[in-house]
C-alpha positions as CSV (number, residue, x, y, z in Angstrom):
1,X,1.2,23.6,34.8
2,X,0.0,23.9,38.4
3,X,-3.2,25.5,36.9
4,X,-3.7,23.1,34.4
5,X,-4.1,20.0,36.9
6,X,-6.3,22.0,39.2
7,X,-8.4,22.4,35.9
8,X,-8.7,18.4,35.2
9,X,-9.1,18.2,39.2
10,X,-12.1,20.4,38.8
11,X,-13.3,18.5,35.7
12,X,-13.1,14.8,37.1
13,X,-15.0,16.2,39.7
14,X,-17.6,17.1,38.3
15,X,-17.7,13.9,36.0
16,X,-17.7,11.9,39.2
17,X,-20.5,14.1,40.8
18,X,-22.4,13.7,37.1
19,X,-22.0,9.7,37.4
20,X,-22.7,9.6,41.0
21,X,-26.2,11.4,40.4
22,X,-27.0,9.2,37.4
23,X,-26.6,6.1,39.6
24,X,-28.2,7.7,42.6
25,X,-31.3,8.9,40.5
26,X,-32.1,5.3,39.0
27,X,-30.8,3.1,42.1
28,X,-31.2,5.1,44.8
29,X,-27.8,4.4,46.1
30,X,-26.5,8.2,47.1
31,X,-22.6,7.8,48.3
32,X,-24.3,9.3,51.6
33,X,-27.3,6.7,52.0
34,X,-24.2,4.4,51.3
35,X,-21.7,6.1,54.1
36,X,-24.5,6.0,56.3
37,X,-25.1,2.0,56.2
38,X,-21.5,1.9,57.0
39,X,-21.5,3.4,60.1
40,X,-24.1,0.9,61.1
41,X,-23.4,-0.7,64.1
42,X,-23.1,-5.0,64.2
43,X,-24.3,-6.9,67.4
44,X,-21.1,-9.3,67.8
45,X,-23.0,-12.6,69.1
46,X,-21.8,-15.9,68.3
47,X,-25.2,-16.9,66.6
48,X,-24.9,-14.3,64.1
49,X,-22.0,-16.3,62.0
50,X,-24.7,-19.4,60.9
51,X,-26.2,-17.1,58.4
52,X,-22.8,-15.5,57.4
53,X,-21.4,-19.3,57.6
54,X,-24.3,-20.7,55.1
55,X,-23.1,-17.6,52.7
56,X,-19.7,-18.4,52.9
57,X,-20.7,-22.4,52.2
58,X,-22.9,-21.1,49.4
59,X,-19.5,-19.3,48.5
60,X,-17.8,-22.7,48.3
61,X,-20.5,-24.5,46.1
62,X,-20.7,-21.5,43.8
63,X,-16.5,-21.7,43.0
64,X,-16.1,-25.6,43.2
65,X,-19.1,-26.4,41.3
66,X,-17.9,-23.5,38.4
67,X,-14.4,-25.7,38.1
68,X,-16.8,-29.3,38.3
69,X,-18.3,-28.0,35.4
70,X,-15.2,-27.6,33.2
71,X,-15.2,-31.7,33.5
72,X,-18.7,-32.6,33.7
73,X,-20.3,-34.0,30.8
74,X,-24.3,-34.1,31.3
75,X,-25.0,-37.0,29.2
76,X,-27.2,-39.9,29.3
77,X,-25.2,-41.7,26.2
78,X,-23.8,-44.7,26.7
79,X,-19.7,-45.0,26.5
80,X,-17.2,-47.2,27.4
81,X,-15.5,-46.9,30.6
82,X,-11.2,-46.5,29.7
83,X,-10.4,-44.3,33.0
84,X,-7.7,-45.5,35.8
85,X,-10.2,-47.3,37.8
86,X,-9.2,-51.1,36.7
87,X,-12.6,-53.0,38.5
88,X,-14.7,-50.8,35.9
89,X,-12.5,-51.0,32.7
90,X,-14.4,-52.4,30.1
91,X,-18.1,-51.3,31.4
92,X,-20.5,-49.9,29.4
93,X,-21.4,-46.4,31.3
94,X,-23.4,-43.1,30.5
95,X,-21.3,-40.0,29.7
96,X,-22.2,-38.4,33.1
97,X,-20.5,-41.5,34.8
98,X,-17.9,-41.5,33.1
99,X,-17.2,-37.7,33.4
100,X,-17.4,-38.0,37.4
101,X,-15.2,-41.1,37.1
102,X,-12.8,-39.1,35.1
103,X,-13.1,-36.2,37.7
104,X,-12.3,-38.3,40.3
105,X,-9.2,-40.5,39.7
106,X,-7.6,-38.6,36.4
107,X,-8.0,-34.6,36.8
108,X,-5.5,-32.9,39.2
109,X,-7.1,-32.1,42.4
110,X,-10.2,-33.4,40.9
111,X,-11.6,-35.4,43.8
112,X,-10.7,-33.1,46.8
113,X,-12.6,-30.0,44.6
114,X,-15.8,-32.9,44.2
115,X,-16.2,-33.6,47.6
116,X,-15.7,-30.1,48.8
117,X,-18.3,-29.3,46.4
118,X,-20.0,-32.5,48.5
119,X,-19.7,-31.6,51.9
120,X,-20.4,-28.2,51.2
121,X,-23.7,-28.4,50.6
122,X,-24.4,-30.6,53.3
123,X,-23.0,-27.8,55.7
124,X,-25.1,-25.2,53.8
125,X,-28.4,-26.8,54.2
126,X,-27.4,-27.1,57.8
127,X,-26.3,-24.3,58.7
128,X,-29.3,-22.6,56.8
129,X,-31.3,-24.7,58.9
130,X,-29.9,-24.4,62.1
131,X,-30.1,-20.0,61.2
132,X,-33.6,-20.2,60.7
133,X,-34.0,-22.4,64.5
134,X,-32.1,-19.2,65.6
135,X,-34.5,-17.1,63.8
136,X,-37.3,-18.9,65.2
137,X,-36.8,-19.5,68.7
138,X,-35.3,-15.9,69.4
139,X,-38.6,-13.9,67.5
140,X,-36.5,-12.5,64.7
141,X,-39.3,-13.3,62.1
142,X,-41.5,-10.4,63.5
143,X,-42.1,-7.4,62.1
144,X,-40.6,-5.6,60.1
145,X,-38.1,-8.9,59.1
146,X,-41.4,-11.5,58.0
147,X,-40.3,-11.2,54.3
148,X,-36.4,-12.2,55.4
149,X,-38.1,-15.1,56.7
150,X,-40.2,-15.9,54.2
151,X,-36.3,-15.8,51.8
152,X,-35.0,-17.7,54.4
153,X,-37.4,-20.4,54.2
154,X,-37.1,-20.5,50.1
155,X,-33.8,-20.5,50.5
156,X,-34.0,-23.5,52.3
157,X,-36.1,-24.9,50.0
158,X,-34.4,-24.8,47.1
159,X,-31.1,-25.6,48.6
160,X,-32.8,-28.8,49.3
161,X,-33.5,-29.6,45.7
162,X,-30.6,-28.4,44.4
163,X,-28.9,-31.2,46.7
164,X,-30.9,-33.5,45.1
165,X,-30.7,-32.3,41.9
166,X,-26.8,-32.5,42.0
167,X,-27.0,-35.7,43.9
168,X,-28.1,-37.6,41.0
169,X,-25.8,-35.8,38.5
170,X,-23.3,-38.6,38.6
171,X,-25.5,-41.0,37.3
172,X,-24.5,-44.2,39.8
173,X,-26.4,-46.5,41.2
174,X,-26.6,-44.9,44.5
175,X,-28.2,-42.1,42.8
176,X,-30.4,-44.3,40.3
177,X,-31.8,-45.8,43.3
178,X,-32.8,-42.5,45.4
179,X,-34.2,-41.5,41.7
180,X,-36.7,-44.5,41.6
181,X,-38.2,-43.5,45.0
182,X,-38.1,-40.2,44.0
183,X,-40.3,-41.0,40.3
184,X,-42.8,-43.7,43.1
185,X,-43.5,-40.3,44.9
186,X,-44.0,-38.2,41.7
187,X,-46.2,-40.8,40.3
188,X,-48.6,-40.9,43.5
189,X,-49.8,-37.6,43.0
190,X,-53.4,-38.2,42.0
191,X,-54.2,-36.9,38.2
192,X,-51.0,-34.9,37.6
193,X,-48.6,-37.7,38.7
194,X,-47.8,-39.2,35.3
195,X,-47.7,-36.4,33.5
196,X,-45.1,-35.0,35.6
197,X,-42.6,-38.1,35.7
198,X,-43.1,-37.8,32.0
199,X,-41.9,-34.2,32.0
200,X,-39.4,-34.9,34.6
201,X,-37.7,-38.0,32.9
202,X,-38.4,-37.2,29.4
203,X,-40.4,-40.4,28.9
204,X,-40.9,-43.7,31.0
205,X,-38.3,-43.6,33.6
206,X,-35.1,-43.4,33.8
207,X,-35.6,-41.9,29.9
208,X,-32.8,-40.5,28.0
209,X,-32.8,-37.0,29.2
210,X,-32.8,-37.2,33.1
211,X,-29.3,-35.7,33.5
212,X,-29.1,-33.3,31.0
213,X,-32.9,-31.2,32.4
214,X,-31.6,-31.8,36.1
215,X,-27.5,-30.8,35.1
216,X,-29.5,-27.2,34.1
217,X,-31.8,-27.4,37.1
218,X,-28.7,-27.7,39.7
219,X,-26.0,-25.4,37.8
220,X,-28.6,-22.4,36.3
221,X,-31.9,-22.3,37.6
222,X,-31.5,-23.1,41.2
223,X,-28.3,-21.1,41.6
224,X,-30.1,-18.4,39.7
225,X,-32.8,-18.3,42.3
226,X,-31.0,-19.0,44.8
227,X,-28.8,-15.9,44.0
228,X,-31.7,-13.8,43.9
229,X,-33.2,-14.9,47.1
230,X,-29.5,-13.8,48.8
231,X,-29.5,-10.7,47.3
232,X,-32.8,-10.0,49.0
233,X,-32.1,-11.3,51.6
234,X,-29.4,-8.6,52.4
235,X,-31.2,-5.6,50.9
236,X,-33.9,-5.9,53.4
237,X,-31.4,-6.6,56.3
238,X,-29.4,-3.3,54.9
239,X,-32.9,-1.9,54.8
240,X,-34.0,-2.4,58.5
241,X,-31.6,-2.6,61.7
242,X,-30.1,-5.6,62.6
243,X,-31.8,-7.5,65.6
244,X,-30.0,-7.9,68.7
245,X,-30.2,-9.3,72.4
246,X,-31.6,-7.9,75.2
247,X,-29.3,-5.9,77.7
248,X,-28.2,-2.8,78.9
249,X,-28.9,0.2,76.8
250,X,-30.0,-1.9,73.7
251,X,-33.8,-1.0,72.7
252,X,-36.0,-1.2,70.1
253,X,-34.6,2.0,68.9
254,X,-31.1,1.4,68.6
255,X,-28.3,-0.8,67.9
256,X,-25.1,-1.5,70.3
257,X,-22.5,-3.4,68.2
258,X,-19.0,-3.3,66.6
259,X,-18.3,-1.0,63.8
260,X,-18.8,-2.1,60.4
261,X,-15.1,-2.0,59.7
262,X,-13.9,-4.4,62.4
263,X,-17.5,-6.6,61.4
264,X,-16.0,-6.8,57.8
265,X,-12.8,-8.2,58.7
266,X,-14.1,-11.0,61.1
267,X,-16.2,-11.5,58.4
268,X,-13.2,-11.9,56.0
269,X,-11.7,-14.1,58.5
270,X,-14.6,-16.6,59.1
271,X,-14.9,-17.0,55.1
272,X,-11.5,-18.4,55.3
273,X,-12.2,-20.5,58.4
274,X,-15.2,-21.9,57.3
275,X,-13.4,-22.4,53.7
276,X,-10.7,-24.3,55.1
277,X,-12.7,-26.4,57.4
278,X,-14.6,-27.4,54.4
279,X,-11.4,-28.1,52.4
280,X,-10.1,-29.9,55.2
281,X,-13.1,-32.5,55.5
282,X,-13.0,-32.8,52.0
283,X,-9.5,-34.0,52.2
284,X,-9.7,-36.7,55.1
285,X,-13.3,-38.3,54.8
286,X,-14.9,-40.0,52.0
287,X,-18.2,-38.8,50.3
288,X,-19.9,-40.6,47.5
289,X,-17.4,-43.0,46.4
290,X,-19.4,-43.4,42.8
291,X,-16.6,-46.0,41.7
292,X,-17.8,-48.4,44.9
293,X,-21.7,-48.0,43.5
294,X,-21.2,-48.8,39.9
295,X,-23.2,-46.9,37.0
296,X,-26.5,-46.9,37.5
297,X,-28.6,-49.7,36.3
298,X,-32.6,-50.0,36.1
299,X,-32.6,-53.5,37.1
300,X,-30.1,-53.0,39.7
301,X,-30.6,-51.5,43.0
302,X,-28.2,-50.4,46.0
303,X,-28.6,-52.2,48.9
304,X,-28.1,-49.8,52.6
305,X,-28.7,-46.7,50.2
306,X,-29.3,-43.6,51.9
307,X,-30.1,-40.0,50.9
308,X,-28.3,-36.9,52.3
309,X,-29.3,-36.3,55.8
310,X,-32.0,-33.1,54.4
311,X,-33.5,-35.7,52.4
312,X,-34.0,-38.0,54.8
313,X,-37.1,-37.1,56.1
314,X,-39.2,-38.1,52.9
315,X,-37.4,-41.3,52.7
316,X,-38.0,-41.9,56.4
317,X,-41.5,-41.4,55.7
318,X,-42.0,-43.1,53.1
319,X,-40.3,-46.2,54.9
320,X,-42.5,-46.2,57.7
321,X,-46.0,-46.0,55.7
322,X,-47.7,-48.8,55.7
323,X,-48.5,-50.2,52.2
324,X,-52.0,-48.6,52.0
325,X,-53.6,-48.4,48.6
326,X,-57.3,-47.4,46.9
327,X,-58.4,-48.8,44.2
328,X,-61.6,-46.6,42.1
329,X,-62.7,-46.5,38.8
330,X,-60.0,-48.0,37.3
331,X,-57.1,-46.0,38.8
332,X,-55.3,-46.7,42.0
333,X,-54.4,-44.4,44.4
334,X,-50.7,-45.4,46.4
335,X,-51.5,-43.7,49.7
336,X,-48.5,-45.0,50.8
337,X,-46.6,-42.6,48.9
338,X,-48.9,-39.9,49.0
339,X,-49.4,-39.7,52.3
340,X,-45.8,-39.7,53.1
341,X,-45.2,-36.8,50.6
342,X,-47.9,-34.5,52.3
343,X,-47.0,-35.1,55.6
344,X,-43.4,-34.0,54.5
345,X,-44.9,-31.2,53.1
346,X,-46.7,-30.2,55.3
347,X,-43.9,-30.2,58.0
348,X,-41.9,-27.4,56.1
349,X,-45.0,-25.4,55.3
350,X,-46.0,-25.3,59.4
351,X,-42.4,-23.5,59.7
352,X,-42.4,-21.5,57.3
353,X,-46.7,-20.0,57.7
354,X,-45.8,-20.2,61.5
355,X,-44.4,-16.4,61.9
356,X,-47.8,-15.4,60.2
357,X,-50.4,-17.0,62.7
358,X,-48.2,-15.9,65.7
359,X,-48.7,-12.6,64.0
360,X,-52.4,-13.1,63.8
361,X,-52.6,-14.7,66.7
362,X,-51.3,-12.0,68.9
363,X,-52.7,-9.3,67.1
364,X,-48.9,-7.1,67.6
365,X,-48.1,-5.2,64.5
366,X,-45.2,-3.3,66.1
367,X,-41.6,-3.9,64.9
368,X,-39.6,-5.7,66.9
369,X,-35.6,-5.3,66.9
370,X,-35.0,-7.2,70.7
371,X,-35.2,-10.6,70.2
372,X,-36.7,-12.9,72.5
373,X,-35.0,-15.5,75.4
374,X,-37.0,-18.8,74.2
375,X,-37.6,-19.2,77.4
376,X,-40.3,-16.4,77.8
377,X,-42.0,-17.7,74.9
378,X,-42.9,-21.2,76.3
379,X,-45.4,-22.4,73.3
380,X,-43.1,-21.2,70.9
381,X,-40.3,-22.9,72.1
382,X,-42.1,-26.1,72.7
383,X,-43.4,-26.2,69.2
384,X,-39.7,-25.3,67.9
385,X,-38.7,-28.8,69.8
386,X,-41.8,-30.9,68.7
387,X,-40.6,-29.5,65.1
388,X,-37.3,-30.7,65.4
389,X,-38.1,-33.7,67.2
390,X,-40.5,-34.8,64.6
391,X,-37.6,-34.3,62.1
392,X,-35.0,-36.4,63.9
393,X,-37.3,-39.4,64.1
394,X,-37.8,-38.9,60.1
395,X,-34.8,-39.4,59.5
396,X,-33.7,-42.0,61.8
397,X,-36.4,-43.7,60.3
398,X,-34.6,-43.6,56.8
399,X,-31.9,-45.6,58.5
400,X,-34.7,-48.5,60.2
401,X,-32.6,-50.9,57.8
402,X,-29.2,-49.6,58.6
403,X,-30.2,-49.6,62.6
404,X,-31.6,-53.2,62.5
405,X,-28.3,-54.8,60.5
406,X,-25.7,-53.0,63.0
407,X,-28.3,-53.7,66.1
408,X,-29.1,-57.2,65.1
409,X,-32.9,-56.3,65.5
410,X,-35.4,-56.7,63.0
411,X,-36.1,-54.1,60.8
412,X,-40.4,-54.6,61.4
413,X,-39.3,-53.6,65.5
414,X,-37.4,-50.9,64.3
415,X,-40.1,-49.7,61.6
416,X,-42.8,-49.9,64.1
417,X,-41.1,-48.2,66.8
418,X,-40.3,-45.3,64.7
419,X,-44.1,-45.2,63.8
420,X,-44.9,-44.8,67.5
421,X,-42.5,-42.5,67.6
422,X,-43.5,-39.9,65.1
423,X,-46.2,-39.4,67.0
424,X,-45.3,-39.7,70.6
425,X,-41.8,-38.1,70.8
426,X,-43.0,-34.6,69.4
427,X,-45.6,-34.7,71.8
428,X,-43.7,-35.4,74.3
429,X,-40.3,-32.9,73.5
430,X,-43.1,-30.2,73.6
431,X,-44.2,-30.9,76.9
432,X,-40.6,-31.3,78.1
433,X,-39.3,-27.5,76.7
434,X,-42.7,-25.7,78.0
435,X,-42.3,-27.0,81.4
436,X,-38.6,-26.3,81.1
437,X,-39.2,-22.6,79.8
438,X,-41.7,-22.1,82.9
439,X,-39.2,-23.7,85.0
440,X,-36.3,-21.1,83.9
441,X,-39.3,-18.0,84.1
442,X,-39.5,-19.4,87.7
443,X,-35.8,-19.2,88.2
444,X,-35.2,-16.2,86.7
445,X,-38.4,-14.4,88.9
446,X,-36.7,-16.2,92.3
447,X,-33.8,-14.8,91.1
448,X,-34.9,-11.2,90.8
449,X,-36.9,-11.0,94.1
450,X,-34.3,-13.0,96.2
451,X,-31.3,-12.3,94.5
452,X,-27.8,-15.0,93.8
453,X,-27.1,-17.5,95.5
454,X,-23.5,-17.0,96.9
455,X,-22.9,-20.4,98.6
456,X,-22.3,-19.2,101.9
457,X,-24.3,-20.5,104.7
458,X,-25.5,-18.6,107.5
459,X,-26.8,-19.6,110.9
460,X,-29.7,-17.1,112.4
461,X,-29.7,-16.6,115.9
462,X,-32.5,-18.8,116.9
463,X,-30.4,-21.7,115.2
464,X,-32.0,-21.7,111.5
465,X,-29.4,-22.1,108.7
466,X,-30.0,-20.0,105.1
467,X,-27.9,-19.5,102.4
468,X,-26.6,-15.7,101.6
469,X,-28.2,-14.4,98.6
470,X,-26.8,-11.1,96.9
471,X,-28.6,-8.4,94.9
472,X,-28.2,-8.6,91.1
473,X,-26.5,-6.2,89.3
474,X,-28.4,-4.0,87.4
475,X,-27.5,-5.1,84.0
476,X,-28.9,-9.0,85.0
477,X,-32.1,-6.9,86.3
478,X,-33.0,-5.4,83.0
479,X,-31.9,-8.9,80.9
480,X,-34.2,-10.8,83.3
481,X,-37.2,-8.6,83.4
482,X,-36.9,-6.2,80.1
483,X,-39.5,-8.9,77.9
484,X,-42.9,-7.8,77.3
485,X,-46.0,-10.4,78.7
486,X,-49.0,-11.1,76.3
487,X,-52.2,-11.7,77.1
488,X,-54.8,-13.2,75.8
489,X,-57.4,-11.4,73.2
490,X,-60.5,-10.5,75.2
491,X,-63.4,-13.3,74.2
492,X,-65.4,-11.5,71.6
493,X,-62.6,-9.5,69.7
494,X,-63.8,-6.7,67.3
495,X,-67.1,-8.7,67.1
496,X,-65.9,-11.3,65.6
497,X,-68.3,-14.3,67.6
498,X,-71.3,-12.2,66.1
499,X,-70.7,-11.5,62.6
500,X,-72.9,-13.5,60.2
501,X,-70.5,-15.0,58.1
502,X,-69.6,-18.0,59.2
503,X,-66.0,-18.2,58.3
504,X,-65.2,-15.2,59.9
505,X,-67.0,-16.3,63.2
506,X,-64.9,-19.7,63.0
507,X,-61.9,-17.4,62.6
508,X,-62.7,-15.5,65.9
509,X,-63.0,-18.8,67.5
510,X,-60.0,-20.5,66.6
511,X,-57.8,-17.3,67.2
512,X,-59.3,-16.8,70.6
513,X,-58.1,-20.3,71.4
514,X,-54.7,-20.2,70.3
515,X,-54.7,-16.8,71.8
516,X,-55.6,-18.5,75.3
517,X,-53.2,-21.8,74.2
518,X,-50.2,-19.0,73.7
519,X,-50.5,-16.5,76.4
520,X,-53.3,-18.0,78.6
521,X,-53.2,-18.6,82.3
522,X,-50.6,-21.2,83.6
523,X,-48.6,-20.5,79.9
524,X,-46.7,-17.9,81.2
525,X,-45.1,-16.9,84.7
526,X,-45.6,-13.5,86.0
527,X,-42.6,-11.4,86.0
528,X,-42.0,-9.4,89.4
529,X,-43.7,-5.7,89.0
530,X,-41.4,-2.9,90.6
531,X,-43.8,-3.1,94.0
532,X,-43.1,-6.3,94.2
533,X,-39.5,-6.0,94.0
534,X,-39.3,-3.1,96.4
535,X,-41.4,-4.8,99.2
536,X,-38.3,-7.6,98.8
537,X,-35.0,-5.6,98.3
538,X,-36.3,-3.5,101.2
539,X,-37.2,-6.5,103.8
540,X,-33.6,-8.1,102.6
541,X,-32.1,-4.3,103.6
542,X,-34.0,-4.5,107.0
């Protein structure tokens, strides 16, 4: 018997070496490539957990909206409403309506899994957002990691229209309305506009298939990207080293973190954190009462609607434009949606192209697994702040009605002051973090060559007072003095002012400015060289 079972022992192992090398020869996934990315090490920094937190949200979404969707009927045909809520008893409502009606007051648990679904995405657009500020202001975006960024940023995108998309699933009036701005903006695109509403709407708007093409937008398509973009996402992270903070012994070489183990189960633990927080908010505040809106009518509109906050931006926009139109051959052109829906545009596309010109810009095609202290990238950081500065007054300005009603101002004062400031804040919150970044570069070099400040006051001989400053240790040295200082491209890089095409000398031009604008004199404060620092340490040991 006892030779027998060694026999099958020896037989399942070979099976399982046989299966192992057919999955390693079509995947690539050898047991040992796969041992080996578990021994990887994980920096354990607090700002790592927003991209595992907008995982675990995604998480959320994925398993409440699967159970929504049990419930959901993505109809546009017209029923009458017999549910628990008496004030709409009697109405004549679309199927959708009804369905999220139904969801809410007569399923078990109905209502707490709908408003988790709710606030969920809310926190994963955020939390997506606030990763890629991370990314951005820290230099994780640089080589090799320009592709995670460019996931990122799609990631971001879609989750942004899969909000919306789900957003007007319940078909109330809430909804309705955010749809009618949404079908002004489509239709302002010059040429293409109509056709598109058309498409969208399946006829003149609302039409009769609205929810059923944006039902399979927000539950296959979307999801199914978004899926994919995740998946990516983690391959190239598995693929390259994870980034980490400057310090002591970390370089671009290696990684100093916690095992992969004891990263798994803080992992495991946050996922329930994040999950019950979500449930929790779900639970105690109110999201989308549909049943206070009514079913959506296209004569009807809400009065104080307001999008979700990542939406806000267009809307705040679009409020703030001025009713500018052109009139030509026939067709008018509504600039004041247009404009509006470019400028929104182009406010994503700057973040997302932005890792690409600083690329180009500084001409470094290393790879880079230290990330940056914002402060030692001034520009950067004061375009980061302009960025979000420029999105906070968006979207207060998709409030300018809400503001004037609960400030008793008029809602022209508040309009116009938010049109001032779209233009004056960002400028202004980029001037504030350069100075402040030079202002910490100039703390941090005092710092260095003087030492801490201790607080204790001395009195010299001939009657001067001073403070006692101590030496740093060495491990606040190397943080404070381990980042690398551009400088600027020479004037006349590889040629570029004299080659006869004209597009190419225009290029040279403009990247020798920003070159100069980024890491030009006055942009960056010297750190102290070793000399420097020895002349000092050694007059403070005298």
């Amino acid at each position: 018997m006892g030779d027998r079972s060694r026999e099958s022992e020896v037989r399942q192992g070979e099976k399982g070496e046989r299966v192992s090398a057919w999955v390693s020869g079509r995947l690539g996934a050898a047991p040992s490539l796969l041992r080996g990315k578990a021994r990887k090490a994980f920096p354990d920094h607090w700002s790592f957990m927003l991209g595992e937190i907008s995982l675990y949200s995604f998480v959320v979404i994925v398993v409440t909206g699967v159970y929504l969707s049990f419930f959901f009927h993505p109809s546009m045909n017209q029923v009458v409403y017999e549910g628990s809520y008496a004030p709409l008893q009697g109405q004549l409502v679309s199927e959708a309506f009804n369905s999220t009606m139904n969801i809410s007051f007569d399923v078990r648990g109905g209502l707490l899994i709908r408003q988790a679904h709710h606030w969920a995405a809310l926190i994963f657009v955020a939390s997506l957002l606030v990763h890629m500020m991370r990314v951005f202001f820290t230099g994780a975006f640089r080589k090799p990691r320009e592709l995670n960024w460019v996931f990122g940023f799609l990631l971001l995108v879609l989750a942004m229209f899969g909000g919306l998309t789900g957003y007007d699933l319940p078909d109330d009036l809430l909804s309705g309305t955010g749809l009618m701005v949404v079908n002004g903006t489509i239709l302002s695109v010059p040429v293409v506009g109509t056709y598109l509403s058309m498409f969208l709407f399946g006829g003149q708007f609302p039409g009769d298939d609205l929810i059923a093409r944006f039902n399979t937008l927000h539950v296959l398509i979307i999801p199914a990207l978004m899926v994919g973009l995740l998946a990516a996402h983690l391959i190239v992270a598995l693929r390259h080293r994870h980034t980490q903070y400057p310090g002591p012994g970390r370089t671009e070489r290696n990684v100093v973190g916690i095992p992969f183990k004891v990263r798994a189960v803080k992992s495991g633990g946050l996922f329930l954190l994040v999950a019950g927080i979500i449930l929790a908010i779900a639970a105690t505040a109110q999201i989308n009462p549909v049943w206070l809106y009514g079913p959506y009518r296209a004569d009807q509109v809400s009065a104080g609607s307001q999008p979700d906050w990542y939406m806000g931006v267009l809307d705040g926009l679009i409020r703030i434009m001025p009713g500018w139109e052109i009139a030509f051959w026939g067709h008018t052109l509504a600039l004041d949606n247009f404009i509006p829906l470019l400028a929104a545009a182009g406010l994503f596309l700057s973040l997302g192209v932005y890792p690409f010109v600083e690329a180009w810009v500084t001409g470094d095609d290393r790879d880079h697994h230290v990330l940056d202290r914002p402060r030692n990238r001034p520009v950067r950081t004061g375009l980061g702040v302009a960025w979000i500065s420029c999105y906070l007054v968006a979207l207060i300005a998709g409030a300018n009605d809400i503001i004037a009603i609960r400030l008793g101002l008029a809602v022209e004062s508040v309009t116009w002051a938010v049109r001032i400031g779209i233009f004056v804040v960002p400028v202004l919150a980029y001037s504030v973090a350069y100075r402040w970044a030079l202002a910490l570069q100039r703390k941090d070099r005092d710092e260095v060559l003087h030492g801490r400040e201790t607080g204790i006051i001395k009195r010299l001989p001939h009657g001067e007072f001073v403070e006692v400053h101590e030496p740093l240790p060495p491990e606040k040295l190397y943080v404070l003095t381990q980042h690398e200082q551009y400088q600027p491209i020479p004037d006349d890089p590889a040629g570029a002012a004299a080659a006869p095409d004209p597009g190419a000398r225009l290029a040279g031009r403009l990247r020798l400015r920003l070159s100069r604008w980024f890491y030009g004199e006055g942009s960056q404060v010297a750190k102290p060289t070793p000399k420097e620092y020895q002349e000092i340490a050694g007059g403070h040991r005298d």
